[in-house]
C-alpha positions in Angstrom: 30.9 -3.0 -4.6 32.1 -1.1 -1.4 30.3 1.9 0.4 26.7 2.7 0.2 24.2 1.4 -2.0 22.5 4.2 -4.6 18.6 5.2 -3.4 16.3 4.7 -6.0 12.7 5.8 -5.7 10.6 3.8 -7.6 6.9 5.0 -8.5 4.5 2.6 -9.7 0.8 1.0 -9.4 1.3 -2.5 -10.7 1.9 -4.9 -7.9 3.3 -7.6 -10.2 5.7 -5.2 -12.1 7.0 -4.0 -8.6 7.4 -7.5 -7.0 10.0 -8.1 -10.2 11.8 -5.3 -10.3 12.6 -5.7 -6.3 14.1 -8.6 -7.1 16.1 -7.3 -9.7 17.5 -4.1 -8.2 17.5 -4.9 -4.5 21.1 -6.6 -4.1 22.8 -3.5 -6.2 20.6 -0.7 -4.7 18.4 0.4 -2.0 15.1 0.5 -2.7 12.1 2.9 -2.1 8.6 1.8 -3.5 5.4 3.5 -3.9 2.3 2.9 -6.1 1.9 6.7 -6.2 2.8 10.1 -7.3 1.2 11.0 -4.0 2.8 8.5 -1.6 6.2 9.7 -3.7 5.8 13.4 -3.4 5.4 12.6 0.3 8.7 10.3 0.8 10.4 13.1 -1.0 9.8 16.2 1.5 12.6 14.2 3.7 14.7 11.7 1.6 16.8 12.5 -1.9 16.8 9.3 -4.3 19.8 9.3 -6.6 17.4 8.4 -9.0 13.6 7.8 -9.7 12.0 5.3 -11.7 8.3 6.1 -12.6 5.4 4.4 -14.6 3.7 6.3 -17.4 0.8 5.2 -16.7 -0.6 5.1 -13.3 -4.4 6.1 -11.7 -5.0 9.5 -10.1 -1.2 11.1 -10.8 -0.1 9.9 -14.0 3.8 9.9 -14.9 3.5 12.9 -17.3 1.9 14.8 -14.0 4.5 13.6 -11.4 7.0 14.3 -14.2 5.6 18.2 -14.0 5.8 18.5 -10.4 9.1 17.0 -9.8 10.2 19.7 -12.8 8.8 22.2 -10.9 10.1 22.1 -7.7 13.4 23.4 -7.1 14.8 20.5 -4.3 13.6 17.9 -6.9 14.3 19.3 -10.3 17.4 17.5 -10.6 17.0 14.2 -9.5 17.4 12.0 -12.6 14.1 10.7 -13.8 13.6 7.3 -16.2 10.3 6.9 -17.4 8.6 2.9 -17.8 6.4 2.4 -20.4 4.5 -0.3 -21.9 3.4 1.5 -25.3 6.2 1.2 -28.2 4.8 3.2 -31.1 6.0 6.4 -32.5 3.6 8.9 -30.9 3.6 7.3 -27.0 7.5 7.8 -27.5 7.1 11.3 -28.4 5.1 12.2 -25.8 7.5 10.8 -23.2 10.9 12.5 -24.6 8.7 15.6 -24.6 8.5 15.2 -20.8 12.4 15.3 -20.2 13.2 12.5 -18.7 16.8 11.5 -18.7 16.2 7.7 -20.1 12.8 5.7 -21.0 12.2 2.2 -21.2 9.9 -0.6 -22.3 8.7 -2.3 -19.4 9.3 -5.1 -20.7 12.9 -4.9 -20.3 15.0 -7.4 -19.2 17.3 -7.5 -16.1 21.0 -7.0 -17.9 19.6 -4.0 -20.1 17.8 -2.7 -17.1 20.3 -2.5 -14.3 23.2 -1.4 -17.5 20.4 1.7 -18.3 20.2 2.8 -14.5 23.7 2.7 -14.4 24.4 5.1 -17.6 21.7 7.1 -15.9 23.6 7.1 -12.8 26.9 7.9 -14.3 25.7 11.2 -15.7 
């Protein structure tokens, strides 16, 4: 891969799930981490992520509410948003689609799927 590796901001609280996804993601993008909607909201005022990974469920600013804010803020209302999740059943799902992001996923994912979802993200 030549040129400049894709920023991705990714939001979330759980220290574990983080450590894994950096080493997933880091050698095909560069990485931005945060373990909240506040630390995020604060990043963004100077930097433009090509895309932003963010937990559902988080303390304080939950997804659905850092979800709202991006949508309403003009500089940020496009950047592509794909929402993690650890709940699988019918309603949980519902909620999130309502939100708009442009892809959800299981956090349970694994690596292939995950980096082959960011990049149909991406590709949009």
């Amino acid at each position: 891969m030549t040129g400049e590796k894709k920023k991705l901001l990714i939001i979330d609280d759980d220290p574990v799930y983080m450590k894994m996804i950096r080493a997933w993601l880091t050698e095909r993008y560069s990485l931005v981490m945060t373990v909240s909607g506040e630390q995020a909201f604060a990043w963004l005022k100077n930097n433009r992520p090509a895309l932003i990974l963010l937990d559902y469920e988080m303390p304080v600013m939950p997804g659905p509410q850092v979800m709202e804010k991006l949508r309403n803020e003009e500089a940020w209302k496009d950047i592509p948003v794909v929402l993690l999740t650890g709940k699988n059943d019918r309603e949980s799902i519902m909620r999130i689609l309502s939100l708009g992001p442009a892809d959800y996923l299981l956090k349970n994912i694994g690596q292939a799927e995950l980096l082959k979802k960011l990049e149909e993200v991406l590709e949009k």
